[in-house]
N, C-alpha and C positions, 0 to 999 in steps of 0.2 A: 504494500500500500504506500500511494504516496504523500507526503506532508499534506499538501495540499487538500487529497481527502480525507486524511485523521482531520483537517481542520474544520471542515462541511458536516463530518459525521458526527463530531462532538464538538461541537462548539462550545466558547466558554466555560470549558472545563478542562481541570489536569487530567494527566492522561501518562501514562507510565508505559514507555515504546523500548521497543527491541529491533534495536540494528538488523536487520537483516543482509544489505548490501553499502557498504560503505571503505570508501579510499581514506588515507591519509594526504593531506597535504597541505604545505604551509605551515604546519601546526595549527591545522583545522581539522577536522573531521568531517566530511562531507557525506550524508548518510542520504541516500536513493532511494533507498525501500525500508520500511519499518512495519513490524507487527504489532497492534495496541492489545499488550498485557493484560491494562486494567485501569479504569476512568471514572472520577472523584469528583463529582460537580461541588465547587466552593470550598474542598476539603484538601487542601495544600496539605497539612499535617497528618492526614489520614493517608495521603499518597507515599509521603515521605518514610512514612512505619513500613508499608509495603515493600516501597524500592526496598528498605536495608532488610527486612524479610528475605529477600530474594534473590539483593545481592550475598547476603550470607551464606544461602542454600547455595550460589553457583556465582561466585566473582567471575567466572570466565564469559559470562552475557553480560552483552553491551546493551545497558538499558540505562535508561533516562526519564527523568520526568521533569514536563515540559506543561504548560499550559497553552490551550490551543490559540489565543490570543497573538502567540509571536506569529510572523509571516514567515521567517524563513528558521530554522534550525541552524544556531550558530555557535557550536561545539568547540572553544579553545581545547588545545590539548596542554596541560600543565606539564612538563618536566618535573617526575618524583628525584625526589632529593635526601640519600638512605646515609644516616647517621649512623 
């Protein structure tokens, strides 16, 4: 699915997505296709328990949560820095 229609299909609401196709570049992340997990109308903090639910169960998915409000999906990539 593409941004664009996670954003018609659930509008105004977060929405907790899974990369499905997506490059590196710039130090961006440019992600094509996404599959929506699971969607929280008004409840940022209810979304938020879930992402680390899930990221706990499987750190290796690339998932995100986003609110459908933004137009485009704008993914800095940070540099981890291991002490």
């Amino acid at each position: 699915m593409k941004w664009d229609e996670v954003r018609k299909c659930f509008p105004s609401q977060w929405v907790i997505i899974e990369a499905i196709n997506a490059i590196t570049k710039e130090n961006r992340r440019i992600i094509e296709e996404v599959s929506v997990v699971d969607v929280f109308l008004n409840d940022s903090k209810n979304a938020m328990k879930k992402y680390l639910l899930l990221h706990k169960k499987n750190r290796m998915r690339e998932l995100y949560v986003i609110h459908t409000s933004c137009n485009h999906l704008n993914i800095e990539i940070i540099p981890r820095i291991n002490l």
